[in-house]
Phi, psi and omega in degrees: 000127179297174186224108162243151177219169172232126203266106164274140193241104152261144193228155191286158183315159180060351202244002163328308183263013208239316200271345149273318169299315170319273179328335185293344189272352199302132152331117205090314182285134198245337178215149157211146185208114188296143187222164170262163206097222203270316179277156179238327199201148197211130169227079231270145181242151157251142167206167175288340185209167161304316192310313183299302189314295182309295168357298181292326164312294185281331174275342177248301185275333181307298169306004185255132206279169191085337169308160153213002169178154185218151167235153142259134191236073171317140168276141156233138158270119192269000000 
């Protein structure tokens, strides 16, 4: 069963909307969207396993420059 979750993004001043269009193209991320608040930037993700998920984190969105803390939120059904 795949696995999505959604990745809140804190960015450096200014760097919100730069640091979402880069993520939207990544593999798996399915929305990126620059937001207001606590967060900058809000994204849905997909992967085949958890494991596929993390991955995609740290090796990918993690590495764009202007990130500076990312939380993830798997869905669950309940």
């Amino acid at each position: 069963m795949p696995v999505t979750a959604y990745v809140l993004i804190q960015t450096e001043v200014g760097k919100a909307a730069q640091v979402a269009s880069q993520v939207a193209v990544i593999e798996g991320v399915t929305q990126a969207h620059d937001v207001t608040g606590p967060y900058d930037v809000i994204l849905q993700a997909k992967a085949d396993t958890v494991d596929d998920l993390g991955q995609m984190i740290v090796s990918r969105v993690q590495m764009i420059e202007g990130i500076t803390r990312t939380l993830t939120c798997p869905v669950v059904n309940l």
